[in-house]
N, C-alpha and C positions, 0 to 999 in steps of 0.2 A: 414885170415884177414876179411873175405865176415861175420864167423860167430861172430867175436869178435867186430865188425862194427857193424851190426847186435843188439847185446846183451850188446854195450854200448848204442845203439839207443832206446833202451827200459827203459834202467837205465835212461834214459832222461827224457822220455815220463811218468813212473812214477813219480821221481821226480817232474817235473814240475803239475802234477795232484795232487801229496800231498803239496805239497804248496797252488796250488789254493784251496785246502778243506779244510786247515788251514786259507787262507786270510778267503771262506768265512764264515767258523766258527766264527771268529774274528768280522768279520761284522756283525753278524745276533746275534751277544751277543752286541755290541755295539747299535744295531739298540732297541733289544729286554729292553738295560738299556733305553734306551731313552723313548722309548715307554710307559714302568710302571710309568717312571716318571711324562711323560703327563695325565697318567688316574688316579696318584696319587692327580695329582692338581686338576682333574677335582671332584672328588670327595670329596677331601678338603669342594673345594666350591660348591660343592653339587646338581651340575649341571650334573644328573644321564644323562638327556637327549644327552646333549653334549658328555659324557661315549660312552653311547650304538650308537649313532652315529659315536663316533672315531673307536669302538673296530668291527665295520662293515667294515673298510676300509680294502683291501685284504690283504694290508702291517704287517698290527696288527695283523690279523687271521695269519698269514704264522708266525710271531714272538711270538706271544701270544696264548698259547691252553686256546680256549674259557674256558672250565672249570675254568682254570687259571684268567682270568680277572671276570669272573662270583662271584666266592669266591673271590675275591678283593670288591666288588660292596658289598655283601651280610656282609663283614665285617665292610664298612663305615659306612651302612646303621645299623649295630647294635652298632657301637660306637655310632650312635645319638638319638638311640631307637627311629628309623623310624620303626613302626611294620606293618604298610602298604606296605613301600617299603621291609622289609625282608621278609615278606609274596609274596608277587610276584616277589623276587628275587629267593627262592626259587623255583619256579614255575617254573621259567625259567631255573633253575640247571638243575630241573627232567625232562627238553626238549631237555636237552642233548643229544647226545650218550655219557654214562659213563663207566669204567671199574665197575668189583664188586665194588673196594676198594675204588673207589670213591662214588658210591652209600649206601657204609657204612657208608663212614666217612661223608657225606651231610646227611645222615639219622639219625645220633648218632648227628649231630649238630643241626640239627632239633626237634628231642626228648627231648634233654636238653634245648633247645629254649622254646619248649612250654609245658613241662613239669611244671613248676613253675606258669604258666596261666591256670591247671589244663584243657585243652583242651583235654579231651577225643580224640575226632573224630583224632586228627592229632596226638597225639602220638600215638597212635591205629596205624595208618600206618607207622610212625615212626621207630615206635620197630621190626614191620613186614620187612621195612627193613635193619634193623639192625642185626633181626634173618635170614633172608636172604640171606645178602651178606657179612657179619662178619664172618671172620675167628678166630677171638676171643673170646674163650669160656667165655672166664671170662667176660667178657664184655656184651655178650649177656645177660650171668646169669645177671650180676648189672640192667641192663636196663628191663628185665623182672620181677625184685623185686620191682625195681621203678615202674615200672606200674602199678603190682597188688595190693601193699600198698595206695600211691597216688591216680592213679584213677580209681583203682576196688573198691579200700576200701578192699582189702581183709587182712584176721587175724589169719590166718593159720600156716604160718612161724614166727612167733614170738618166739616158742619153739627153733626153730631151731637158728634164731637171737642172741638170749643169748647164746647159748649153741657155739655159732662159737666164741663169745667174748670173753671165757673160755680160751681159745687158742691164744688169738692176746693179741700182745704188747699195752698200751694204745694208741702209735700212731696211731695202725691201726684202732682200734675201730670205728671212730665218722662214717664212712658208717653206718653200722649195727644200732650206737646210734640213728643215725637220722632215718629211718627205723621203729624201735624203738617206739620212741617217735611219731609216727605218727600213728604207730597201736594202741597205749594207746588214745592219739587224737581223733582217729575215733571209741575209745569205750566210750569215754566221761570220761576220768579217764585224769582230768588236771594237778593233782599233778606228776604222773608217766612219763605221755608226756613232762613237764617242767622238770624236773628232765634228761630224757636221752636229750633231748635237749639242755640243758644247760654243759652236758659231751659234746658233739658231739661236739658242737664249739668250749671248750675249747682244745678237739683232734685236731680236725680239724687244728684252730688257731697251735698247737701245733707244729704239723707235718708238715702244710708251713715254718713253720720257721726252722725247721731241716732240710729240703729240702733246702732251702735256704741258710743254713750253709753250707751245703754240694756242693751245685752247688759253693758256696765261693768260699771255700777251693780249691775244680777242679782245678779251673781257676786263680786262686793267690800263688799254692802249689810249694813252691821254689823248682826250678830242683835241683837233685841229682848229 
């Protein structure tokens, strides 16, 4: 009796301990919705000050991983093409402590950020970490093509650019197109450059919209 007492005492003592880590799971996903919502409006209205003042209170750190509200900030802030505030929100990312995969994927959003403002200096560090802390070979390759085309100006791999297109369906093309066209660009040959460039978008064009058909289909595909 003493061990079956005993060992229903415990069946209690569990139970009642996985409930309360169910309630406060429950809580802390209630508290954590409420929370995005408030830094959603603050942001809205564009009151970063008001943000970085809430997302300091210990309530929002314990519900929200700073990284998590950081990329919230650094999103508004490029919906409004603030490039002052993305610039020192950035800033503030890389004063994180980050996993790799987050100093990948803030580095690969960076690169493609100021890749098109031809900014040497920051895609330069950019790409470093993206070869860094990417586990994605493929990726690394695109971003290291990006670079040395756009802002080495290099013209090396252009044999190789054709010769990969040989092999790809038109959708896949408009990478390599643009690529392309930009090595013809930086050899002064306008006709060549407008020519892949004008494939590239209509790939490009192309293939969102196949993709788009596809994501459709998914998510509309009458069950079996």
């Amino acid at each position: 009796m003493t061990r079956a007492g005993g060992s229903n005492g415990m069946i209690k003592i569990v139970a009642t301990l996985l409930v309360i880590v169910i309630f406060l799971e429950l809580l802390l996903s209630v508290v954590r919705k409420r929370c995005q919502g408030r830094l959603v409006d603050l942001l809205e209205e564009g009151d970063y000050e008001a943000f970085d003042e809430y997302c300091g209170k210990w309530a929002i750190k314990a519900a929200i991983p700073a990284y998590t509200a950081k990329v919230m900030k650094l999103n508004a802030a490029m919906q409004k093409g603030d490039h002052a505030r993305i610039k020192e929100t950035f800033q503030e990312i890389e004063g994180l402590k980050l996993t790799s995969q987050e100093k990948a994927d803030i580095s690969l959003r960076g690169f493609y950020y100021f890749l098109p403002k031809r900014d040497g200096e920051m895609c330069k560090k950019y790409a470093a970490g993206v070869r860094e802390n990417s586990r994605d070979e493929a990726m690394k390759e695109t971003v290291s093509r990006f670079y040395d085309v756009l802002i080495e100006k290099k013209d090396g791999m252009l044999d190789v650019l054709l010769a990969e297109m040989e092999g790809q369906a038109e959708l896949e093309r408009y990478t390599n197109e643009y690529l392309v066209s930009e090595i013809y660009r930086n050899r002064g040959d306008g006709q060549r450059a407008g020519l892949y460039s004008g494939l590239s978008k209509k790939h490009k064009q192309a293939y969102l919209e196949a993709m788009s058909s596809m994501e459709f289909g998914k998510k509309y595909r009458p069950r079996q």
